[in-house]
C-alpha positions in Angstrom: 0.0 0.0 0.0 1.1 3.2 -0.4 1.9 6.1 2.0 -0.6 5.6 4.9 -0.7 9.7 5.5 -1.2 10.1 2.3 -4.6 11.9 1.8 -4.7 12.8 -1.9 -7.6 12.7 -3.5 -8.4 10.2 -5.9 -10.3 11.8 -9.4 -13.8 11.4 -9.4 -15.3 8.5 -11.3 -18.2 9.4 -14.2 -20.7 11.3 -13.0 -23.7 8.9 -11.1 -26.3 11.5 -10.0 -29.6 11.5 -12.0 -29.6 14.0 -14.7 -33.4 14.1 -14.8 -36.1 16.9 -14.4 -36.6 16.1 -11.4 -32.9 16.1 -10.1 -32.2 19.0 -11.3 -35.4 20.8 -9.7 -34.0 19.5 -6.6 -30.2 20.1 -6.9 -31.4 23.6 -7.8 -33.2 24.7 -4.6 -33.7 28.1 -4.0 -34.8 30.4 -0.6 -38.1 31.7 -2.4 -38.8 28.3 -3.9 -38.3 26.2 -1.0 -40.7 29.2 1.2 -43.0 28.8 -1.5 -43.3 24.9 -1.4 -44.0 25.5 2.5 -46.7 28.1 2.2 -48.1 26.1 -1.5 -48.9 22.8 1.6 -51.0 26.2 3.7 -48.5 27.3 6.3 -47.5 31.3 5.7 -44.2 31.9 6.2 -42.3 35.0 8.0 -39.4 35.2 5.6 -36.7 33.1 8.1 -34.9 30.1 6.7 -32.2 28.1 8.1 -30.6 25.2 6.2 -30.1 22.2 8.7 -27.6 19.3 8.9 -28.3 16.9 6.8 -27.4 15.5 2.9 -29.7 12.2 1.6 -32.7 15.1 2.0 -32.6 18.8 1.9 -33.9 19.9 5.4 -34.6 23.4 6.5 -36.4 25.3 9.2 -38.4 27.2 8.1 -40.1 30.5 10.3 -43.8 31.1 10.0 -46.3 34.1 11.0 -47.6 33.2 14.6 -46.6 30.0 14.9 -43.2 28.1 16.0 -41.1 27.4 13.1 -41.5 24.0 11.3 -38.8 21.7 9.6 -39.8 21.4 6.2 -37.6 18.2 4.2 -37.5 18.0 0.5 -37.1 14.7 -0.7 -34.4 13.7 -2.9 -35.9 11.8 -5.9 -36.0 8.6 -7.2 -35.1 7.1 -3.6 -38.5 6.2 -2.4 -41.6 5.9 -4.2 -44.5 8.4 -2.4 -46.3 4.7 -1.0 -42.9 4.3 0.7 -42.7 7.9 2.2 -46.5 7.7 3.1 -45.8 4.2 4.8 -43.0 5.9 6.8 -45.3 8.8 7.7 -48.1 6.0 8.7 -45.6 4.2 10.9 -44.5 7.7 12.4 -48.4 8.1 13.0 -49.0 4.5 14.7 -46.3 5.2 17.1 -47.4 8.5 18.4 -50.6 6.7 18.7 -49.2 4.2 21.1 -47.8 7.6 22.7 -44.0 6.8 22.0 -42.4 10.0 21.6 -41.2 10.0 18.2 -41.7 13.4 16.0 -44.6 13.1 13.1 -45.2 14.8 10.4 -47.5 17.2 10.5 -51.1 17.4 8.2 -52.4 19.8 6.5 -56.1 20.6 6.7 -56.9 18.5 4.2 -55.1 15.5 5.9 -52.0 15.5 3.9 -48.6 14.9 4.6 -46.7 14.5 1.7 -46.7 17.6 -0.5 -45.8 18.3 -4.2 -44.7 22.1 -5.7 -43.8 21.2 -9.1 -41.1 18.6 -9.3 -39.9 18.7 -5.6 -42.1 16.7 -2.7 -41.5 17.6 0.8 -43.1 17.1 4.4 -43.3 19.1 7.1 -42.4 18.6 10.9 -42.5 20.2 14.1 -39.3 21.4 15.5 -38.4 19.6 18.5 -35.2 20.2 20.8 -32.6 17.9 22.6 -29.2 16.2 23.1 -27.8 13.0 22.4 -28.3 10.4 24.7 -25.0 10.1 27.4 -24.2 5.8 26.2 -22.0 5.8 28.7 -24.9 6.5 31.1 -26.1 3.0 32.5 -30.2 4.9 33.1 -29.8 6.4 29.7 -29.4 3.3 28.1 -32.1 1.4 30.1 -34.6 4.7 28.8 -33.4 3.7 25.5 -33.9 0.1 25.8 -37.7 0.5 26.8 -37.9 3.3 24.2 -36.9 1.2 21.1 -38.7 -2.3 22.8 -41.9 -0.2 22.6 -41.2 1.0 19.1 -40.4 -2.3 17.8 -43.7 -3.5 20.0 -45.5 -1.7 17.4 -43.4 -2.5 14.3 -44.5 -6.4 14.7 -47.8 -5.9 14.8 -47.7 -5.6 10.8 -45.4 -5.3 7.8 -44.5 -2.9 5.3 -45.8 -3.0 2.1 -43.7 -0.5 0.3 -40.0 -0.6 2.0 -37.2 -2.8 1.6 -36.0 -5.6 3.4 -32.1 -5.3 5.3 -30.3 -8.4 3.9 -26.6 -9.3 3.0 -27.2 -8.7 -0.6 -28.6 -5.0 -0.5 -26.5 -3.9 2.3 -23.3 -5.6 1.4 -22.9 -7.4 -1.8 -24.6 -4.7 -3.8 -22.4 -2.2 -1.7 -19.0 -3.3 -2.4 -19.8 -4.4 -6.7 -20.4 -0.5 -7.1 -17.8 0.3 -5.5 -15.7 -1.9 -7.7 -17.9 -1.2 -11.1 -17.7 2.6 -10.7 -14.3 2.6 -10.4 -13.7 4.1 -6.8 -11.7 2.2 -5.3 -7.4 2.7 -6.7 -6.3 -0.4 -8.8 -3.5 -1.0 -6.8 -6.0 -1.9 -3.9 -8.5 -3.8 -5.9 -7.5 -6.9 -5.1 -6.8 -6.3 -1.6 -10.3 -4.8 -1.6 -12.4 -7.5 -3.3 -10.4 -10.5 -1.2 -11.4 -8.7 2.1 -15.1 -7.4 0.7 -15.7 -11.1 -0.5 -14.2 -12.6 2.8 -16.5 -10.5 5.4 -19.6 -11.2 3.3 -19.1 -14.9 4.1 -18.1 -14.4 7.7 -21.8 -12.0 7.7 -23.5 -15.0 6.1 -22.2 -17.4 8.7 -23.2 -15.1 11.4 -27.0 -15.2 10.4 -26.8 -19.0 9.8 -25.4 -19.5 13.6 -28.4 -17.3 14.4 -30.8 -19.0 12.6 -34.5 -17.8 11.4 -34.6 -14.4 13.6 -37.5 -12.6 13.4 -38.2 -9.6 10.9 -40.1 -6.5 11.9 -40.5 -3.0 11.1 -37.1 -0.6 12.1 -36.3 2.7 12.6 -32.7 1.1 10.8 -30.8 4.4 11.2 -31.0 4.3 15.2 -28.2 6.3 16.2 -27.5 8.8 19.1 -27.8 12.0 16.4 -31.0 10.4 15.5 -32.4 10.6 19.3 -33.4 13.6 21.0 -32.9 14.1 24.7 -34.8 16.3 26.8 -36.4 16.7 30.3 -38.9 14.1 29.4 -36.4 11.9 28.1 -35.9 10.6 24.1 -37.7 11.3 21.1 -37.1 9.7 18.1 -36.6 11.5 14.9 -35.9 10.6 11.1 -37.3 7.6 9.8 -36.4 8.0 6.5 -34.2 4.8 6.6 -37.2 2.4 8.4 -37.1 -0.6 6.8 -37.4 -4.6 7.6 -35.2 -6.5 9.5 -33.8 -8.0 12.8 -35.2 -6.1 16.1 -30.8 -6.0 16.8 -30.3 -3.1 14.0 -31.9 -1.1 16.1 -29.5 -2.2 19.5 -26.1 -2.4 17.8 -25.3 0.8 17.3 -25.7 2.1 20.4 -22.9 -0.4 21.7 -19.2 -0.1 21.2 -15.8 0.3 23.0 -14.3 -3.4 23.8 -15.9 -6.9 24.8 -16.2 -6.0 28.8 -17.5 -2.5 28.0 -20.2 -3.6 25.1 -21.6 -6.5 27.7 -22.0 -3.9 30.3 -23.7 -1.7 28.3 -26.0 -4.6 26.3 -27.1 -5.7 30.0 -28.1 -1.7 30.7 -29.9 -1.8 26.7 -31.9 -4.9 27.7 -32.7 -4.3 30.9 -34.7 -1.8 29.9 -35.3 -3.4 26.2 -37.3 -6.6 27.5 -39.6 -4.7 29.7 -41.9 -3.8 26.5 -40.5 -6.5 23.9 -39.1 -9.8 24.4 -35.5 -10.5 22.8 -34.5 -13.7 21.1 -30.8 -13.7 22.0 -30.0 -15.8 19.1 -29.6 -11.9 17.6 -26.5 -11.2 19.5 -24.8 -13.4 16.9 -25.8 -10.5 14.7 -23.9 -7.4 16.5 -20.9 -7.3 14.3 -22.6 -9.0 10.9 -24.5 -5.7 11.0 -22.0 -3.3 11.9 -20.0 -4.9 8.6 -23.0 -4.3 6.8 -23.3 -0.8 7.5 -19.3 0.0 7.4 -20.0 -1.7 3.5 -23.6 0.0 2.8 -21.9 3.6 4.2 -19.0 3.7 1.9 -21.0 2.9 -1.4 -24.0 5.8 0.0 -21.5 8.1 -0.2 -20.0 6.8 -3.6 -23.8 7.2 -4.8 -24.1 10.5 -3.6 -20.7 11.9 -5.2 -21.5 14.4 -7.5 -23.8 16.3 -5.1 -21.6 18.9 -4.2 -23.1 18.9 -0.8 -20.8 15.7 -0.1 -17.2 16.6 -1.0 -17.5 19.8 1.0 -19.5 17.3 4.1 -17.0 13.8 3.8 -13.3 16.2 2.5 -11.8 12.5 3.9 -13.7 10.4 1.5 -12.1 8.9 -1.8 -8.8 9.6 -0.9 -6.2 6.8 -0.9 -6.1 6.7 2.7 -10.1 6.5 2.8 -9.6 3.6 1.1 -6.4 1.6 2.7 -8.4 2.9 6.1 -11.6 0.8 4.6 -10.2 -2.4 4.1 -8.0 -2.3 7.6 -11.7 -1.7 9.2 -13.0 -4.5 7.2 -10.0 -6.6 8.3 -10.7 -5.6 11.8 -14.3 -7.0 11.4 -13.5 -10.2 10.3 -11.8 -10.9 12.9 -14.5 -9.7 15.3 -17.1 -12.1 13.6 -14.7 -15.0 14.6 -15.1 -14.2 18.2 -18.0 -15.7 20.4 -21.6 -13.6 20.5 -21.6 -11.3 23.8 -23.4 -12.6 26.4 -26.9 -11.8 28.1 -28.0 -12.2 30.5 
């Protein structure tokens, strides 16, 4: 490999982002438009916009005439069909309902919450303060524990129709083929790539066989600490823009990490709390680091997608650089080897 400070960045591969009428509406965004889209759903707004943190969507807040300002998110197209958004607004909806705390979208009059202004399609939300979560904090994790066994109490009482299912092959095979077909990753670490790539995909695959036929159910699937707000009341839950299918563990992992001792400690505090609402088939904990390889492999190619959006080179200056890449497969390395150890323990 070559220098292992080196930082330089690698040229871009051909261009991936959709050239289409619709891309280009979105890509184009302007202050008048997006205020326009807001007050076009029946809000009137006082003039004051603030773009927020975030790149998959365009998310802004948005100030209105006598009332609290509103986040309004623009979708980016061709990601989810509007069945798929409305699904994620109806699970949003059926949790609130079973009073989780979890911020839904809010309706118009008419009972709408997916809007259109020409090409662009946006929803609006209330705007809802907080911190992270302290995971370091044995009660925080227990609150968190009975917060996602009560969402995922709800997310088994049906399925969705409309959203996509986490597996090996969109999550990690499809990940790391782009990565290879579209020409981002250096020649001179293509083979070192695809041996590793190829290698964790079957040590992922042996980690779902020891954990045999888990059950599926509706996720948040994007259930980090920025996507948790933490206030007097304790968490809300924001974002479900990822929500998708899988095993009730995608939404536990990523709230553990640090060594063996430390990640036991903190999966007793998660589950504790956890198995008050929702029982847990601890066959899953087979499935910690499968799913954190998953998301190391599905990360690297969402960022790859998302390229030629200049939002992303100015977010991620770190990504497709030589060292981005050499850094990639010593994580992946580092995974394997993980997946060979024994599944934490609990209780």
């Amino acid at each position: 490999m070559s220098d292992p400070n080196s930082a330089t960045r690698r040229p871009a591969p051909r261009p991936l982002d959709d050239d289409s009428s619709e891309a280009r509406a979105y890509q184009g965004l302007q202050p008048q438009q997006i205020l326009d889209s807001v007050e076009s759903a029946g809000l009137r707004c006082d003039g004051c916009l603030m773009a927020l943190n975030s790149y998959e969507n365009r998310v802004y807040q948005v100030g209105l005439e006598d009332a609290a300002p509103m986040i309004a998110k623009f979708y980016r197209p061709h990601r989810w069909s509007d069945a798929a958004i409305l699904e994620e607004h109806d699970f949003a909806f059926e949790l609130a309902a079973a009073e989780i705390p979890v911020v839904a979208p809010w309706r118009s009059e008419s009972g709408q919450t997916l809007h259109h202004r020409g090409l662009v399609r946006l929803a609006l939300f209330p705007r809802h303060g907080g911190r992270a979560p302290e995971l370091d904090n044995p009660e925080h994790l227990k609150q968190l524990g009975r917060f996602v066994g009560r969402i995922h109490a709800v997310g088994a009482v049906r399925e969705f129709a409309h959203r996509p299912v986490l597996t090996l092959e969109s999550f990690g095979t499809r990940a790391y083929r782009y990565l290879l077909d579209e020409g981002f990753i250096p020649p001179e670490l293509e083979t070192p790539y695809r041996s590793i790539a190829e290698d964790v995909l079957r040590r992922v695959g042996y980690c779902f066989d020891r954990a045999g036929a888990v059950k599926s159910l509706r996720l948040h699937c994007d259930c980090h600490s920025g996507n948790i707000l933490w206030g007097e009341a304790g968490p809300h839950i924001v974002d479900l823009d990822d929500a998708r299918t899988g095993p009730a563990m995608q939404d536990l992992w990523m709230f553990l990490s640090g060594d063996r001792a430390y990640q036991t400690a903190r999966l007793h505090d998660l589950l504790d709390g956890y198995t008050q609402f929702n029982a847990f088939d601890p066959r899953e904990l087979h499935l910690v680091e499968a799913l954190r390889t998953l998301r190391l492999l599905h990360y690297h190619a969402w960022l790859a997608k998302r390229w030629t959006d200049p939002a992303f080179p100015r977010a991620f200056p770190w990504f497709n650089t030589q060292r981005c890449w050499e850094d990639h497969i010593l994580a992946l390395r580092e995974q394997a080897a993980l997946m060979d150890e024994p599944a934490l323990e609990w209780p």
